[in-house]
C-alpha positions in Angstrom: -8.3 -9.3 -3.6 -5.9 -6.3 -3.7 -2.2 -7.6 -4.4 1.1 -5.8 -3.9 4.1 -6.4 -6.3 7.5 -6.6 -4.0 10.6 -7.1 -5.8 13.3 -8.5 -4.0 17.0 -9.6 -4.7 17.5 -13.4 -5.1 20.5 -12.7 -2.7 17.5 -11.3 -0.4 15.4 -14.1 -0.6 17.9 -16.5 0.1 18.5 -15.1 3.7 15.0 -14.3 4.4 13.9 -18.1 3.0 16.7 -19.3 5.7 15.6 -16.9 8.8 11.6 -17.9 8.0 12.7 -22.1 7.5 14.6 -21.3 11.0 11.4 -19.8 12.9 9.5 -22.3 11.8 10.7 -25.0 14.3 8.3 -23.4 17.0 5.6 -25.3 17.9 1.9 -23.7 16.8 -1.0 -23.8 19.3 -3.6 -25.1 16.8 -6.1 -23.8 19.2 -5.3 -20.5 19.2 -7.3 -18.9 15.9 -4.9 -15.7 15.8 -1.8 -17.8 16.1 -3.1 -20.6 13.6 -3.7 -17.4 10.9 0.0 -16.2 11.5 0.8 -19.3 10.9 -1.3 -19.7 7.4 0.3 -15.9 6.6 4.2 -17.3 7.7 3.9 -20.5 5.1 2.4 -18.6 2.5 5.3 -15.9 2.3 7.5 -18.7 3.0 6.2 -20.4 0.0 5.9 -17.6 -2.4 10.1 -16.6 -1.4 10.7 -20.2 -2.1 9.1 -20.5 -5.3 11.1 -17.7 -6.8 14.3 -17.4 -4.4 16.3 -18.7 -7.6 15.2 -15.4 -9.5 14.9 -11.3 -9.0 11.2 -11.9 -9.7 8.4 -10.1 -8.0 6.1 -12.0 -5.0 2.7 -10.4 -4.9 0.9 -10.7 -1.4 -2.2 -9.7 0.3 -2.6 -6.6 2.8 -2.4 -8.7 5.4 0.6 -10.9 4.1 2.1 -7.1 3.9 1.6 -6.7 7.1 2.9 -9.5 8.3 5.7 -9.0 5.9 6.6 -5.6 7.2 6.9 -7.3 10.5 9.0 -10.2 9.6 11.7 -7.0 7.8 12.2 -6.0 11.6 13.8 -9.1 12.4 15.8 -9.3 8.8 16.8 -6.1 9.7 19.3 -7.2 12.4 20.8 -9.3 10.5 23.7 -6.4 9.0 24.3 -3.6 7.6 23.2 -4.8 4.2 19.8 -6.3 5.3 19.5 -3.2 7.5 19.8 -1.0 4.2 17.6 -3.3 2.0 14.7 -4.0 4.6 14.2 -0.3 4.8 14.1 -0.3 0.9 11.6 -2.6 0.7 9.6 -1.2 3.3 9.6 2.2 1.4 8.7 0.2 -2.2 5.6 -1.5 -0.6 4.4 2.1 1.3 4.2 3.6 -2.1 3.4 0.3 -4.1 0.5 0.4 -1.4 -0.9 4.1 -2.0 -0.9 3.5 -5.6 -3.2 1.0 -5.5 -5.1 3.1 -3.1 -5.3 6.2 -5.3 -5.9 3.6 -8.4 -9.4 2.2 -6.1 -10.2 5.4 -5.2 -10.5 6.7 -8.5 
């Protein structure tokens, strides 16, 4: 399975650990497929920020986790200024994070 390294502040973390904990308090419809996978993808990311929210360490997640991930920096975004800045940081780390492991399979 093709991983992608994303290194994020533990400040970072912290706020993204307490937005994610926060969302979490809507109710899934566990017969809904599509929203039962979002769900799998939320707790996973939630899980791997949790584990290492204490440290600048890296999380490493799936495509799809990315994607989901990408979305989930739209919200952190709005938080300020400062998220503002570091959301669209990260975003630009996992673009290029992602084509290198593109060029590295196609080659």
């Amino acid at each position: 399975m093709l991983t992608i390294p994303i290194k994020i502040a533990k400040e970072d973390k912290a706020i993204m650990v307490e937005l994610l904990e926060s969302a979490k308090t809507y109710s899934v419809d566990f017969s809904n497929l599509d929203m039962l996978i979002g769900y799998e993808i939320y707790i996973e990311i939630l899980s791997k920020l949790r584990a290492s929210q204490h440290n600048d360490k890296s999380i490493r997640l799936s495509l799809i986790q990315v994607k989901v991930f990408f979305e989930f920096l739209t919200v952190y975004s709005k938080v300020g200024k400062y998220e503002m800045a570091n959301a669209h940081l990260l975003y630009e780390h996992i673009r290029k994070e992602i084509y290198k492991k593109a060029v590295k399979i196609n080659h």
